[in-house]
Backbone as a ProteinNet text record, in pm:
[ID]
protein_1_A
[PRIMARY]
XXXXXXXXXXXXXXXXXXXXXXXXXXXXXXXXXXXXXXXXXXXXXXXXXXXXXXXXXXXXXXXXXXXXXXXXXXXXXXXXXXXXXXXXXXXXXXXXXXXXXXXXXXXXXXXXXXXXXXXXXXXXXXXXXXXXXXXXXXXXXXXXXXXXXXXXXXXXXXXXXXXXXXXXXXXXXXXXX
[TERTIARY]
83.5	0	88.1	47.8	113.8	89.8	177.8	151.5	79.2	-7.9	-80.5	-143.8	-229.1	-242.9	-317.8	-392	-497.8	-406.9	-298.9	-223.5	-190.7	-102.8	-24.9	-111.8	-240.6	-332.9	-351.4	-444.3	-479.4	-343.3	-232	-141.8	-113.2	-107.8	-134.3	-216.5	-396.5	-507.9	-441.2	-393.7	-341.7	-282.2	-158.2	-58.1	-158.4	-206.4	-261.6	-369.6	-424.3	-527	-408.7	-332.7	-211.5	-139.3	-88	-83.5	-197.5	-319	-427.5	-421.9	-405	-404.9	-306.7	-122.5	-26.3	-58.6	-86.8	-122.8	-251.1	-318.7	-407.4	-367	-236.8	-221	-88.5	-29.7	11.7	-45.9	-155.8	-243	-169.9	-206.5	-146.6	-6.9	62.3	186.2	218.5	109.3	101.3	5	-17.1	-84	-122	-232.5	-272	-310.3	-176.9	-228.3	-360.3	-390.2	-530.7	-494.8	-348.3	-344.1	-347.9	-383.2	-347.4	-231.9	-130.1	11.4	17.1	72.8	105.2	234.5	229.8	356.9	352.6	481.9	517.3	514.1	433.2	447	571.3	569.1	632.4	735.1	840.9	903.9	989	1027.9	1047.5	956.4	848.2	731.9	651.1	659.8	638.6	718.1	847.9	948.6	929.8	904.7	874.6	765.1	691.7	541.3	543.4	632.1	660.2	753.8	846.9	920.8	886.7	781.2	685	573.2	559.6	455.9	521.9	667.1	730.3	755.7	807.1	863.5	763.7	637.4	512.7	467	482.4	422.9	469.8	613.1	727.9	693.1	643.3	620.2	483.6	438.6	271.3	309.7	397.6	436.8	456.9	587.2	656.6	552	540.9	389.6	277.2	227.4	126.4	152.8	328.4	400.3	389.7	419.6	412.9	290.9	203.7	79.1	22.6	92.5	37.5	84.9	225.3	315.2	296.2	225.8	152.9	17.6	-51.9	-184.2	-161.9	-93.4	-71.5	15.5	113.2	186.2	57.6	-43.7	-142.3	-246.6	-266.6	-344.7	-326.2	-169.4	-119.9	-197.9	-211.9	-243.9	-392.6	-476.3	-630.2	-669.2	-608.5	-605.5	-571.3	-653.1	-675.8	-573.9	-553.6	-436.3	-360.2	-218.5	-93.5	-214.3	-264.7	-328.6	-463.6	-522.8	-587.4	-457.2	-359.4	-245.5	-204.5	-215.2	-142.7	-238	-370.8	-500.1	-540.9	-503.2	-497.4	-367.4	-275.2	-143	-149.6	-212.5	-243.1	-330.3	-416.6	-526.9	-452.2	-402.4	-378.1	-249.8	-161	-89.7	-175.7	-280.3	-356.7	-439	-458.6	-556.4	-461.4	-351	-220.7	-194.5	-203.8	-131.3	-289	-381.5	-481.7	-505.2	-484.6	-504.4	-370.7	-270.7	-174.9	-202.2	-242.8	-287	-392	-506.1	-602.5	-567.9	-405.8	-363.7	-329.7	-254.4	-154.6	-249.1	-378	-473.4	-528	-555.5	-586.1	-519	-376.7	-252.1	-229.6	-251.8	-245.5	-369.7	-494.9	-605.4	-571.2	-557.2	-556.7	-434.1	-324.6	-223.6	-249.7	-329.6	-386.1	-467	-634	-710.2	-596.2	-594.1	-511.3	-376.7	-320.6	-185.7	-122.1	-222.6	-203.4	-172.7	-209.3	-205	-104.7	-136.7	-49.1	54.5	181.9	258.9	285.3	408.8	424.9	464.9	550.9	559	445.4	309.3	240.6	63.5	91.2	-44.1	-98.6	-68.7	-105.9	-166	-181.5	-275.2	-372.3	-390.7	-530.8	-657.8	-726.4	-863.2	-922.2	-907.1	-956.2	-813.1	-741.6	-616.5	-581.8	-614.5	-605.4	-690.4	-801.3	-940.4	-868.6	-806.3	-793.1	-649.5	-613.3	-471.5	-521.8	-637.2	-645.3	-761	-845.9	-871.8	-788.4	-709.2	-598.9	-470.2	-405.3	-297.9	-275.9	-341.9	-351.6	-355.2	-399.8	-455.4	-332.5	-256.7	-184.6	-23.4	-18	35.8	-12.7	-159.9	-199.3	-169.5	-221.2	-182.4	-33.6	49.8	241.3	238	203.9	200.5	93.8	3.3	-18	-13.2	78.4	131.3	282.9	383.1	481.8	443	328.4	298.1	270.3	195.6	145.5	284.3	376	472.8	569.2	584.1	613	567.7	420.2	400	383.3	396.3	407.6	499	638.6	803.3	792.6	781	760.4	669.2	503.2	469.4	524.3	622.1	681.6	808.3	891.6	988.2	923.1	822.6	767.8	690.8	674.1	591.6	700.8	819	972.9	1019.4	973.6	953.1	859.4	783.1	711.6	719.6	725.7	794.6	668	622	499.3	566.4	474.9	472.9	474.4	417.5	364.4	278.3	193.4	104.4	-31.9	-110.8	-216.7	-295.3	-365.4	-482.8	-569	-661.7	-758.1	-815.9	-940	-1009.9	-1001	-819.4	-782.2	-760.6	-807.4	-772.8	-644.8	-631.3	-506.9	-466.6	-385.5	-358.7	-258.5
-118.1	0	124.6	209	351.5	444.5	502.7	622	743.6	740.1	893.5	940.7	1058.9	1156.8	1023.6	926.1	885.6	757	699.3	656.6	702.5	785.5	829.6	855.9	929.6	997.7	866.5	768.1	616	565.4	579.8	585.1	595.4	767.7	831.1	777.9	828.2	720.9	604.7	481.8	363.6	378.8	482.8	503.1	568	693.1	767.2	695.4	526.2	448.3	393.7	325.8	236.3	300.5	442.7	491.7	513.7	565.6	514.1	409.9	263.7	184.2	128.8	171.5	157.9	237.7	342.8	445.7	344.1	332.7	259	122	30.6	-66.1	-10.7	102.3	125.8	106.7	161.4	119.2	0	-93.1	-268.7	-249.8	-162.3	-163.7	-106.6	7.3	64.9	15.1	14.6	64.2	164.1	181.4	289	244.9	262.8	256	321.2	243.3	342.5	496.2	504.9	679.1	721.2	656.1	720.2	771.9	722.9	677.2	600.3	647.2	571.9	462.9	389	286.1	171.6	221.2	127.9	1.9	-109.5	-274.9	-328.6	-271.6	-350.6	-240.9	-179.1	-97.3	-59.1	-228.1	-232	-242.1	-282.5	-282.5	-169.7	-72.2	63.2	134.8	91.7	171.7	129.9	-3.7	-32	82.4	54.5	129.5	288.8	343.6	421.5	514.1	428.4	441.9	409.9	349	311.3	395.5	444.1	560.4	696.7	721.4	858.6	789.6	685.1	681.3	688.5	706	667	793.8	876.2	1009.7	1083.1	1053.3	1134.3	1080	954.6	924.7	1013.3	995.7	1085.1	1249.2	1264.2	1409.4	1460.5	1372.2	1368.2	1270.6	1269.6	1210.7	1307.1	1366.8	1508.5	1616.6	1602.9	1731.4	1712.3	1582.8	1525.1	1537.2	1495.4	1491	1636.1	1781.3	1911.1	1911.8	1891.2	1961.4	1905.2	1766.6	1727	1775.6	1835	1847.3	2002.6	2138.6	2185.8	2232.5	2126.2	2059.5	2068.3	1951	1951.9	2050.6	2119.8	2271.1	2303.1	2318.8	2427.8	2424.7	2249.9	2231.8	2183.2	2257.7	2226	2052.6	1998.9	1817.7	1807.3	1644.2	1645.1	1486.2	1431.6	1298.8	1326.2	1249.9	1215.8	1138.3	1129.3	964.4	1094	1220.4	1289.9	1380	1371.5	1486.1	1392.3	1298.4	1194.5	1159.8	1125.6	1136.3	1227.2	1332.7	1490	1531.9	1508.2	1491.2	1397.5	1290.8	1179.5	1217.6	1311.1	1348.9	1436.9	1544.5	1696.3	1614.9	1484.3	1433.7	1369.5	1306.8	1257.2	1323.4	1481.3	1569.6	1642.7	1655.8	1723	1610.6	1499.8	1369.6	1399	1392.2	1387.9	1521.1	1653	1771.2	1772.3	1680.7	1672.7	1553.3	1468.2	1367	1436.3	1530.2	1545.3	1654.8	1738.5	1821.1	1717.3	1659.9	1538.1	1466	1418.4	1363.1	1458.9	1573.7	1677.4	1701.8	1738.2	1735.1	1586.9	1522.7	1370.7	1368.1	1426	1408.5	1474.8	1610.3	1696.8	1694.4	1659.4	1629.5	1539.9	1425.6	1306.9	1383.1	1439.7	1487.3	1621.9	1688.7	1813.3	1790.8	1698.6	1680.6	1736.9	1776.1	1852.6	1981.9	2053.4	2203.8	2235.1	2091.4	2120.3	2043.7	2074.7	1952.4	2010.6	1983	2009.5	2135.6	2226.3	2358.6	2423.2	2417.5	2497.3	2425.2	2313.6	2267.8	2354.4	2398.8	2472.6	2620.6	2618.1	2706.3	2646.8	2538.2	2481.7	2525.3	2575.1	2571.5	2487.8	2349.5	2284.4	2289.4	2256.1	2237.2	2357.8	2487	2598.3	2599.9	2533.9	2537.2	2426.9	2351.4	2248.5	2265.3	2370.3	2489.3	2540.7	2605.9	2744.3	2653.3	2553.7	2540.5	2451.7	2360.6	2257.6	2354.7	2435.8	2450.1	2520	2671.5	2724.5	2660.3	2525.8	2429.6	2370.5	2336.7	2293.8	2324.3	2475.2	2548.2	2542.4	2513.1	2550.5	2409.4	2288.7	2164.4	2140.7	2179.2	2184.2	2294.8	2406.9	2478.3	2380.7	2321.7	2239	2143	2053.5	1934.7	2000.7	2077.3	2131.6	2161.7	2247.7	2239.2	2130.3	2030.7	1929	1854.8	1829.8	1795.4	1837.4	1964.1	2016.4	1975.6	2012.2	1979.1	1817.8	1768	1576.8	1533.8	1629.5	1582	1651	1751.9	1789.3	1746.5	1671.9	1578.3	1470.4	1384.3	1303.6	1240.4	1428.9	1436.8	1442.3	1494.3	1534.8	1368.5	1290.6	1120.8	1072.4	1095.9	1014.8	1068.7	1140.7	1187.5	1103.1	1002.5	932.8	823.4	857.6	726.7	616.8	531.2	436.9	353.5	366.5	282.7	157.2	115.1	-46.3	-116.4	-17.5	-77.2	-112	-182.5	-248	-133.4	-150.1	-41.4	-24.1	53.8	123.6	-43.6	-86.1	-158.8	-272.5	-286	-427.2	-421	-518.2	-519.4	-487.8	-485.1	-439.6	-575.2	-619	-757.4	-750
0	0	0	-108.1	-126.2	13	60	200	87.3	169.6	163.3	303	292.9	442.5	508.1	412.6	515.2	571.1	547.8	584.3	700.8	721.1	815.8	920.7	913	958	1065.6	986.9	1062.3	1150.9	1135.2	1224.4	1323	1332.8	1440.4	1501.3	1434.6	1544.1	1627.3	1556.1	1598.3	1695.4	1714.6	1829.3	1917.3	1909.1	1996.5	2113.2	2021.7	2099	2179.8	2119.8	2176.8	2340.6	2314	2429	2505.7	2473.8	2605.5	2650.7	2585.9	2668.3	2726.8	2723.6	2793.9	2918.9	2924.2	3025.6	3146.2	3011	3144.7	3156.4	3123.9	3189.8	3296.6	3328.9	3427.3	3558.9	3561.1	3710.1	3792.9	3699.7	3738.9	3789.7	3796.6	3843.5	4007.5	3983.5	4150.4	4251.6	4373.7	4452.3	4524.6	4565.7	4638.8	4823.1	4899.4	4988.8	5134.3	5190.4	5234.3	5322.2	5370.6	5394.1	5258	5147.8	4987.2	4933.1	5025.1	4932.2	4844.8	4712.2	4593.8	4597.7	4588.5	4602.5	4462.2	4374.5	4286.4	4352.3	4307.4	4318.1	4207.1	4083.3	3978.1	3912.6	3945.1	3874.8	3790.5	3769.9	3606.3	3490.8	3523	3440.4	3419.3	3484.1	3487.1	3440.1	3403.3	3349.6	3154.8	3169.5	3024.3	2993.1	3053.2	2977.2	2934.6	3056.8	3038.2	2920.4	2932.1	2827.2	2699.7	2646.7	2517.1	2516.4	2637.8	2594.2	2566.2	2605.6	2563.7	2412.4	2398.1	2264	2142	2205.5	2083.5	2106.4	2203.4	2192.7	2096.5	2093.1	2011.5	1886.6	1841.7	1719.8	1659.2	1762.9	1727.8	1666.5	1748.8	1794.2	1597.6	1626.3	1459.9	1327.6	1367.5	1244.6	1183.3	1310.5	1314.5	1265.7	1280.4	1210	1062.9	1004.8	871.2	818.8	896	800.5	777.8	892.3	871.7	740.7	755.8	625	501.9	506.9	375.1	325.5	442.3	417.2	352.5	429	379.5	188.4	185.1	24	-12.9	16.6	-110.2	-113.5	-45.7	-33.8	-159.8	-177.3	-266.1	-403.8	-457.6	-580	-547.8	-405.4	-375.1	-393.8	-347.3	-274.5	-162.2	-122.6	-16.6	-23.7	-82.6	-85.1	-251.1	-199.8	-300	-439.4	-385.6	-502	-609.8	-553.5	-656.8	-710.9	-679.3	-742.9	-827.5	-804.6	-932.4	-1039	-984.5	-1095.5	-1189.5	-1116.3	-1182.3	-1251.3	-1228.2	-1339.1	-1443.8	-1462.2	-1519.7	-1638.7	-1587.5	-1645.4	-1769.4	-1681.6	-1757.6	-1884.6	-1823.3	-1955	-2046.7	-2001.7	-2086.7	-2234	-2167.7	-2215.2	-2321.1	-2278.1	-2356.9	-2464	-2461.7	-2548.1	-2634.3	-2577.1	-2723.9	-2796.7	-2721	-2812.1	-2926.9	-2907.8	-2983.9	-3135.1	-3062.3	-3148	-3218.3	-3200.4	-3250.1	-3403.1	-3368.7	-3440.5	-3549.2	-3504.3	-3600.1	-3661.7	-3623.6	-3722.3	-3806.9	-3792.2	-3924.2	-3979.9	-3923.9	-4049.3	-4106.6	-4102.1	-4142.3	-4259.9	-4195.1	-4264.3	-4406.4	-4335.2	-4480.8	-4582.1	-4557.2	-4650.5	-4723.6	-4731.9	-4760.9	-4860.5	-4827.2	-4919.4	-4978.3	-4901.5	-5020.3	-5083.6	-5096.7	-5122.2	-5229.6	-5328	-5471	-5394.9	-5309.2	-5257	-5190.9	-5064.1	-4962.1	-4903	-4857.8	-4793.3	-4679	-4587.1	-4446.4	-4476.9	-4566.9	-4549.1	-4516.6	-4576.6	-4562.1	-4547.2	-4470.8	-4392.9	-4316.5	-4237.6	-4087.7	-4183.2	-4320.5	-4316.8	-4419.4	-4439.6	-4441.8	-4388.2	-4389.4	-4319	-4185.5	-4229.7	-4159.6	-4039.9	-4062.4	-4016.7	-3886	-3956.2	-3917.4	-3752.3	-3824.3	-3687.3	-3570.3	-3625.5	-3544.3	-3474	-3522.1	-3436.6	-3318.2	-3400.3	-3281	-3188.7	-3198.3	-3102.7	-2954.3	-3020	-2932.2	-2885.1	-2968.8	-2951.2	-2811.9	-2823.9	-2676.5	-2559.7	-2547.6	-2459.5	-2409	-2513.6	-2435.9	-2391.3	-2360.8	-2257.7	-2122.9	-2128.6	-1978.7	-1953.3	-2051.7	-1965.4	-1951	-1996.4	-1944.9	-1800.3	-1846	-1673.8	-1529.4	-1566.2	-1502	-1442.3	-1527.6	-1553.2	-1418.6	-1502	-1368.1	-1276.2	-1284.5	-1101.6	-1037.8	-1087.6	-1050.2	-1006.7	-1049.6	-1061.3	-901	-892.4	-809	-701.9	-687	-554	-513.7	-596.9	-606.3	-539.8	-604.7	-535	-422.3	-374.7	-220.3	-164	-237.8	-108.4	-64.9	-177.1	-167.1	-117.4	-94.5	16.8	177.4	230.7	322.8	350.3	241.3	308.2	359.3	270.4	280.7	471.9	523.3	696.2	787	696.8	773.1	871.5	982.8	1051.9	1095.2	1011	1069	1191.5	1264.2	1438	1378.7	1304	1271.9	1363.6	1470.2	1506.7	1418.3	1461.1	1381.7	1305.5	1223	1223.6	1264	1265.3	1338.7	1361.7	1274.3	1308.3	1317.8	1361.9	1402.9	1587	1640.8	1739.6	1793.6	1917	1983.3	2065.4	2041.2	2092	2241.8
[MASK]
+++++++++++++++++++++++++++++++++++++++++++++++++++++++++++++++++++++++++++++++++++++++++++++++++++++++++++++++++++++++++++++++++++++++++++++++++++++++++++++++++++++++++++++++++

């Protein structure tokens, strides 16, 4: 499975449950005597827990930071996961590859029927040819400026996932064993 926000995101969740319930299996380690003095029973086992609950906080800590700085990355290009910036780059190459093809089939077309008139010097002022300029061609400037941005903010969400440190605890709707 590819990391994206909802990745990391479910993560966090995972740890953040995980430390509630280290926290609450500390109890089991103390007592409470009846003047209501606290007295460690088990204090190496309290030291584990403890120490797995700082080390998972810090993971949370640094995870939360990741997923701001991704959520913000994909702001930029108005997405909400890595996986519509790639659908949407996909797209805008897609849309660019056929307004190109669509030129190249009218110049294809019309050299064919006009060939007595016209050859590659001077197709592109065909008529038909002409129409099928001015409506594709403009187009696809915006899909190359699109396509680089898209681009852009892809490799910086993709440096900022490469920060991801997964806990490897279970997921959400797997039990906690």
């Amino acid at each position: 499975m590819k990391t994206d926000i909802d990745t990391i995101e479910a993560d966090i969740t995972s740890c953040q449950r995980r430390v509630r319930a280290l926290q609450a299996e500390t109890i089991h380690t103390i007592t409470i005597k009846p003047t209501g003095k606290v007295e460690v029973v088990d204090k190496e086992r309290l030291e584990s827990l403890n120490s797995e609950i700082t080390r998972l906080e810090e993971r949370t800590d640094h995870n939360s930071d990741v997923a701001g700085r991704l959520r913000a990355t994909l702001a930029k290009a108005g997405k909400e996961a890595i996986s519509d910036l790639i659908k949407d780059k996909n797209s805008s190459e897609q849309r660019m590859a056929r307004y190109r093809e669509l030129i190249n089939q009218a110049v294809g077309t019309w050299l064919k029927v006009d060939s007595y008139m016209y050859d590659l010097s001077n197709i592109r002022t065909h008529p038909r040819v002409k129409g099928e300029l001015e409506k594709y061609e403009p187009l696809i400037p915006i899909e190359e400026q699109n396509i680089e941005h898209l681009s852009e903010v892809l490799e910086e969400a993709q440096a900022i996932i490469a920060d991801f440190q997964p806990t490897g605890l279970p997921e959400i709707d797997q039990p906690v064993v």
